[in-house]
N, C-alpha and C positions, 0 to 999 in steps of 0.2 A: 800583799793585799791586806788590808785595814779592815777589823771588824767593826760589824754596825752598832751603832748605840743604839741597845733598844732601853725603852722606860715603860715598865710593866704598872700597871695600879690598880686597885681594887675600888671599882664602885657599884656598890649593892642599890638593886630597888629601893627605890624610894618612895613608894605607894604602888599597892596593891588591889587593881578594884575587884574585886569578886559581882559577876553579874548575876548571878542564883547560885543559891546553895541548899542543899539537901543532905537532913539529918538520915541516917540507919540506925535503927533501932540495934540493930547486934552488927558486931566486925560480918558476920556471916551475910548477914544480909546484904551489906558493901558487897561482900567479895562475891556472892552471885551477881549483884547489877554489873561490877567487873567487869566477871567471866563472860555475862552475854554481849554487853554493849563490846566486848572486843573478838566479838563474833566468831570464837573457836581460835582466835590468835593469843599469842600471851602474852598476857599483860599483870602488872603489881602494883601494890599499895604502897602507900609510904606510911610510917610511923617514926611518930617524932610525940614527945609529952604525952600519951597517955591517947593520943590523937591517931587513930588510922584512916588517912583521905586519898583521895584522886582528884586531879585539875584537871581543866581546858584549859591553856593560854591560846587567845587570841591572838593568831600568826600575827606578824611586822611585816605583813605583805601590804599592807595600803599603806600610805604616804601620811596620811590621819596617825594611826597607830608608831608606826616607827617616828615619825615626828613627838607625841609623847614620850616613847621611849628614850632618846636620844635628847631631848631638849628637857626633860621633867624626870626620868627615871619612872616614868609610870607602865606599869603592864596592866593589861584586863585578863583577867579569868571570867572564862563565858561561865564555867559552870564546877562547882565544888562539892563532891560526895564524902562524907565522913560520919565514922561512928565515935564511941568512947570504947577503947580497948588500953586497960591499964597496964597490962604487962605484954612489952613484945613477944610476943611468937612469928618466927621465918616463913611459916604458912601458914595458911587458915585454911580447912577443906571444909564443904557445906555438906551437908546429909545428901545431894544429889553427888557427891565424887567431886565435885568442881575444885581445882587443885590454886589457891590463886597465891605468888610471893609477897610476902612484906619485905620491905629495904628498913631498915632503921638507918634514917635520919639526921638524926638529932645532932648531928654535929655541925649542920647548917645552919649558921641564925636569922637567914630569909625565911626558910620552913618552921621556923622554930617559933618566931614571933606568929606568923599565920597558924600554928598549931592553937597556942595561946588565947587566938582569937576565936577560932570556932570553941573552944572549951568554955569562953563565957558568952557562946551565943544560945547555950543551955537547947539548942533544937531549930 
């Protein structure tokens, strides 16, 4: 029995559209919007440059959508929450107990460039 050729490759996004985005004034205040929008389930932040955010990706459930994806490399984010937090910390807890993870990142350079970007959108 003869094994399959398989041919692996890497192709990263190729445009990111962000459909809204919303600064926090402090990490804390991210990680309460978090902690409720994920309704007592758990849920974390990513940190990547200086940047702590949360996405929506627009599922590749319509034909519209995966057809960008697939023929352009393009994704939508319905919605982008992020503050400025310069130094990673693994959790952020709020004055209410709210417990929320941070992941670092930064090893990813699709997150890495979108990090990049909300830091010169100054708000």
């Amino acid at each position: 029995m003869s094994k399959p050729e398989v041919s692996i490759t890497y192709e990263p996004f190729k445009k990111i559209v962000i459909m809204e985005k919303t600064f926090f004034k402090t990490p804390e205040d991210i990680a309460r919007f978090t902690s409720v929008i994920a309704g007592g389930k758990l849920a974390g932040l990513y940190w990547v440059e200086g940047v702590v955010f949360l996405y929506f990706p627009l599922p590749a459930s319509t034909t519209a959508v995966a057809k960008e994806l697939l023929e352009n490399g393009k994704v939508y984010w319905t919605f982008v929450g992020y503050s400025l937090m310069t130094k990673y910390v693994p959790v952020i807890e709020t004055k209410e107990k709210m417990i929320v993870p941070v992941v670092d990142i930064s090893t990813d350079p699709v997150l890495t460039k979108v990090a990049e970007w909300l830091k010169e959108q100054k708000t």
